[in-house]
BATOR-976206 format. One line per field, with one value per atom (N, C-alpha, C): residue number from 1; x, y, z; atom name. Coordinates in Angstrom, 2 decimals, decimal comma, m for minus. Atoms other than C-alpha are relative to their C-alpha. Layout:
# residues N
nr	(NUM:...) $
px	(X:...) $
py	(Y:...) $
pz	(Z:...) $
atom	(CA:...) $
***
This chain:
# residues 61
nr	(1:1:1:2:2:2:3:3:3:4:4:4:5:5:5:6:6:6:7:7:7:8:8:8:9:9:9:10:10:10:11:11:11:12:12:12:13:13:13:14:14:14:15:15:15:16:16:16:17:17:17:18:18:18:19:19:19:20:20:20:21:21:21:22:22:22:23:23:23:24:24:24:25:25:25:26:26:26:27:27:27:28:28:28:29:29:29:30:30:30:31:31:31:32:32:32:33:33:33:34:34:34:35:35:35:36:36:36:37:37:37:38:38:38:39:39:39:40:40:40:41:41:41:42:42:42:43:43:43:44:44:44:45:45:45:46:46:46:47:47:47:48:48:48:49:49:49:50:50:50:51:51:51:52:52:52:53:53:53:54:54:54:55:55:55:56:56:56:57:57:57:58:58:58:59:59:59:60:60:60:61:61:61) $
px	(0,40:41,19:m1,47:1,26:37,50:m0,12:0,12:37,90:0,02:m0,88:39,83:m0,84:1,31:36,82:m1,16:1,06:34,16:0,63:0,07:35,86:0,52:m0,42:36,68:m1,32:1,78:33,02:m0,78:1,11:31,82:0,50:m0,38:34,05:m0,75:0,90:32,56:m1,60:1,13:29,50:m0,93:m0,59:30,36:m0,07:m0,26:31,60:m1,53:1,05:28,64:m1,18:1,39:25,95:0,86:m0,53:28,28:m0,41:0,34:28,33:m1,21:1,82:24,40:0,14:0,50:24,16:1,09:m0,79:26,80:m0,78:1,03:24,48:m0,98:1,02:21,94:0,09:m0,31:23,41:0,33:m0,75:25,36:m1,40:0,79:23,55:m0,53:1,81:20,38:m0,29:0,18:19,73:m1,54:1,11:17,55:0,00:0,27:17,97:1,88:m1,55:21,04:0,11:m0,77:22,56:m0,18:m0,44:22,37:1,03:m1,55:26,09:0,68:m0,06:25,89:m1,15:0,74:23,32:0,34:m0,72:25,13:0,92:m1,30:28,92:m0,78:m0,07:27,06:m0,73:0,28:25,08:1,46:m1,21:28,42:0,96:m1,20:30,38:m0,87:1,17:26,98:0,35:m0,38:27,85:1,05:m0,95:31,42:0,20:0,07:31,15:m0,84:1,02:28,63:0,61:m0,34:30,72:1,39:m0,90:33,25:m0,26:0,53:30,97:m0,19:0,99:28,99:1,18:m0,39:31,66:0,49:m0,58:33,86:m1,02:1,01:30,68:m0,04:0,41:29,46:1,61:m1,24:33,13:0,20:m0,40:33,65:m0,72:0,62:30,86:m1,24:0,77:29,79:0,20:0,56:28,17:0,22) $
py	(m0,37:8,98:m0,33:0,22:8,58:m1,24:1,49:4,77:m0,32:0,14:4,86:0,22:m0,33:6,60:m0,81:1,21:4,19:m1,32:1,27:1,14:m0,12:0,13:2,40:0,57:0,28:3,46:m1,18:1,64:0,14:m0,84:0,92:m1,46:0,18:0,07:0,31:m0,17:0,23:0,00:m1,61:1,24:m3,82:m0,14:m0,24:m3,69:0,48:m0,25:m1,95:m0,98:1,24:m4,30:m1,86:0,92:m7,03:0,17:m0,64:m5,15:0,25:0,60:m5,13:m1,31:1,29:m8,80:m0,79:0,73:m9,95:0,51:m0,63:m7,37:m1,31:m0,05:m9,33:m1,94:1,26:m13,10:0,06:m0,61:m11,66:m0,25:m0,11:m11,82:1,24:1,13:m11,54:0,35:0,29:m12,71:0,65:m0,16:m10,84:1,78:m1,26:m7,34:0,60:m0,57:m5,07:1,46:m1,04:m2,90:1,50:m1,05:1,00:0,59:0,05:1,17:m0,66:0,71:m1,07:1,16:m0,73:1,40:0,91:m1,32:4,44:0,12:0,11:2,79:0,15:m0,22:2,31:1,14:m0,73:5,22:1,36:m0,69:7,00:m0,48:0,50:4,73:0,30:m0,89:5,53:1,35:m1,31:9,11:0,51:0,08:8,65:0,00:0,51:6,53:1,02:m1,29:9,33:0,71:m0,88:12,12:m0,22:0,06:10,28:0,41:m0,06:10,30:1,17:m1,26:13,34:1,02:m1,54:16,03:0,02:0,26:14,70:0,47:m0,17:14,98:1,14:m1,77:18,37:1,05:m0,84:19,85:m0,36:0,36:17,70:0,57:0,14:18,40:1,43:m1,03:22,16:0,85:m0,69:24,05:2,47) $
pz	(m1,35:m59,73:0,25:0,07:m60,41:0,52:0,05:m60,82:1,79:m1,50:m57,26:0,57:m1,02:m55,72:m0,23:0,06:m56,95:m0,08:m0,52:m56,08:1,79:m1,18:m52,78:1,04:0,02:m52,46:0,06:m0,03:m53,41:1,22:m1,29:m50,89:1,55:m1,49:m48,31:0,29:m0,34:m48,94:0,47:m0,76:m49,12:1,19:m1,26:m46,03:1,51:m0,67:m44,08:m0,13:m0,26:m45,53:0,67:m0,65:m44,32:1,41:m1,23:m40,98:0,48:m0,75:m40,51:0,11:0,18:m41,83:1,36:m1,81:m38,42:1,00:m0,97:m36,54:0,67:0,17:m37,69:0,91:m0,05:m36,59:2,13:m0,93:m33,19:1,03:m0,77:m30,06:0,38:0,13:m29,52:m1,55:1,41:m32,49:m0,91:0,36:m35,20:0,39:m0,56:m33,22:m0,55:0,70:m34,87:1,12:m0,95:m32,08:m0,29:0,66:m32,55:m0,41:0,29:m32,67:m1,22:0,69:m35,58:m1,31:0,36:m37,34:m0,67:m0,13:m36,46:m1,33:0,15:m37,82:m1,88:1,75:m41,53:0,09:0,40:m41,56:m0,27:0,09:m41,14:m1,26:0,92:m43,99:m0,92:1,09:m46,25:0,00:0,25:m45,67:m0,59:0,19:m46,33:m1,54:1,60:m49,69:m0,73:0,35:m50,36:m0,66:m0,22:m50,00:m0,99:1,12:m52,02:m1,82:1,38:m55,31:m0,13:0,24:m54,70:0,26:0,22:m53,93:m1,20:1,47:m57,31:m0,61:1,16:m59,53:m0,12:0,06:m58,17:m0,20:0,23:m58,91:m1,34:1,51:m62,01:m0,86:0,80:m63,43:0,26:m0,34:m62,29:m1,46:0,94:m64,82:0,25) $
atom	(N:CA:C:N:CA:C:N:CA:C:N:CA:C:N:CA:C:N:CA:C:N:CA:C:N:CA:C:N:CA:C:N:CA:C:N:CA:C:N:CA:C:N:CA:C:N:CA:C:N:CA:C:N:CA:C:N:CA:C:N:CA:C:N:CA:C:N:CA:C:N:CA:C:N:CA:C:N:CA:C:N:CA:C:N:CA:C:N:CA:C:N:CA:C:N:CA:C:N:CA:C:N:CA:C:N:CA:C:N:CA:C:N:CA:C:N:CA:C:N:CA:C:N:CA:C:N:CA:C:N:CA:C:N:CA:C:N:CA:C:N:CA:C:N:CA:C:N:CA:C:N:CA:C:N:CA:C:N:CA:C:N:CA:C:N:CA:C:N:CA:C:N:CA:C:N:CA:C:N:CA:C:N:CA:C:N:CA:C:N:CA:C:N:CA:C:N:CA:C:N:CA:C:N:CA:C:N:CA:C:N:CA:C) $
***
C-alpha cells in the first residue's frame, strides 16, 4: 500500500510541474495563470496528504 501511495504521489507531482511548464508556453507567453497556480498548489497538497497522513499513523510513537 505504501508503494501505491508514493508512486501515485510522484505521478502527481509529475503531473503539476508538467502543468506549470504548459502554463508557462500557453498564451501570453512566460506569465502562468492563477488558475494554473491554484490547480498544483492543490495536487501538492494532495500528494502531501498522501505521504504525510500514512507516516504520522504508521509511524506514531
Amino acid at each position: 500500500m505504501k508503494r501505491l501511495q508514493l508512486i501515485i504521489a510522484t505521478a502527481m507531482c509529475t503531473f503539476g510541474c508538467a502543468l506549470l511548464a504548459c502554463g508557462f508556453v500557453a498564451h501570453p507567453l512566460g506569465e502562468i495563470h492563477h488558475s494554473v497556480l491554484i490547480a498544483f498548489g492543490e495536487i501538492l497538497t494532495f500528494s502531501g496528504s498522501l505521504i504525510g497522513i500514512d507516516y504520522k499513523y504508521r509511524y506514531k510513537e
